[in-house]
C-alpha positions in Angstrom: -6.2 9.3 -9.3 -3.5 6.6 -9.6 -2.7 3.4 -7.3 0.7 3.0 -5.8 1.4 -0.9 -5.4 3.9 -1.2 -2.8 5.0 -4.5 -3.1 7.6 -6.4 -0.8 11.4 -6.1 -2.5 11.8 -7.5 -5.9 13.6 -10.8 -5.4 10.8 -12.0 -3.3 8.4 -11.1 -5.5 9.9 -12.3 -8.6 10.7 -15.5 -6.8 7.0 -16.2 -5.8 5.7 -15.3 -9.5 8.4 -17.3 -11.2 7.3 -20.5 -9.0 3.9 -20.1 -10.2 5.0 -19.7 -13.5 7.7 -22.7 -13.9 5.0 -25.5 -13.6 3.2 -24.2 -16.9 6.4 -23.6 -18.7 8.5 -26.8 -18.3 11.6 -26.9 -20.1 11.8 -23.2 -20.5 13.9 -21.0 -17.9 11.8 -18.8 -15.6 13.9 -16.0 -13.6 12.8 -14.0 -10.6 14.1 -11.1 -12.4 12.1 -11.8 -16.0 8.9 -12.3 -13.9 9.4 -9.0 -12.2 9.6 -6.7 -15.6 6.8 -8.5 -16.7 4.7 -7.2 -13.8 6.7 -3.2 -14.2 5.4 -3.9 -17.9 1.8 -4.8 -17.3 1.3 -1.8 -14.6 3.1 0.6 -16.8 0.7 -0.2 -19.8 -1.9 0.5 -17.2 -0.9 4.3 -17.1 -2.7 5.2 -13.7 -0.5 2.8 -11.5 2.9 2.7 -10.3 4.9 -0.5 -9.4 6.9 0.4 -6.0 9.0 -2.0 -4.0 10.1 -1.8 -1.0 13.3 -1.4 -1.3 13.6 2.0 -3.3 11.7 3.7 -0.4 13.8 5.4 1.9 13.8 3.9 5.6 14.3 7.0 7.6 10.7 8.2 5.9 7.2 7.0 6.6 5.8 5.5 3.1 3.4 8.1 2.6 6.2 10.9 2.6 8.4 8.7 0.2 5.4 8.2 -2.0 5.1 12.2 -2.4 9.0 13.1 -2.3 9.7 10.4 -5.0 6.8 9.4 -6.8 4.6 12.1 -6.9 2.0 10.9 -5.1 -1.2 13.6 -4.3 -4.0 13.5 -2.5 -6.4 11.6 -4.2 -4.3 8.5 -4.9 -4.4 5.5 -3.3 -1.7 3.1 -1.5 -2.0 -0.7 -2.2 0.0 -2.5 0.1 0.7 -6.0 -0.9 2.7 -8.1 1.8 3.5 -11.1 2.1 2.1 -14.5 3.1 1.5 -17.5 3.2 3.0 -18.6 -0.7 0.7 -17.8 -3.7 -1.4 -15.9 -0.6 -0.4 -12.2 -0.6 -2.7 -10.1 2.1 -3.7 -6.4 0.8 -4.4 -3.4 2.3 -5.4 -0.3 0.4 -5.4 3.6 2.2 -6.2 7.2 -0.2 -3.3 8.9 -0.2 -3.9 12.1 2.2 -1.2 14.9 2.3 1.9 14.0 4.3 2.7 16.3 7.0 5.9 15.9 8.4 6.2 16.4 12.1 8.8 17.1 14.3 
């Protein structure tokens, strides 16, 4: 079984991390785009996860079809939506990954 974190795209993400971050590190430049391959690094070293943002899934798709055509997702797996809110407030919502059908 592995988890597929959908998060939002990665500037926004790497933007909310970073302002955490900067605080604790003052004096020492924190980018949006350094916070974000820290978090690909953490999941990867994880080895049942995968880090998805929004942006590499294809619009004309629903997620769970995108997930299975280009990440291998499988019955079994879950989907970890993280969206956001309010800052330093993500909301979650988790679903097991059931076959996609397409229809129509």
């Amino acid at each position: 079984m592995a988890d597929f974190l959908l998060l939002p795209p990665r500037p926004t993400v790497g933007e909310e991390i970073a302002r955490l971050i900067r605080p604790y590190l003052p004096g020492v430049r924190v980018s949006a785009a350094d916070c974000v391959k820290f978090l690909d690094s953490l999941v990867a070293a994880t080895g049942k996860a995968f880090l998805v943002h929004r942006e590499e899934l294809p619009d004309e798709d629903g997620v769970a079809v995108a997930l299975r055509d280009g990440f291998g997702a499988e019955p079994g797996d879950r989907i970890v939506h993280v969206l956001t809110g309010r800052p330093g407030e993500p909301r979650v919502a988790v679903e097991e990954f059931l076959d996609a059908v397409i229809v129509g």
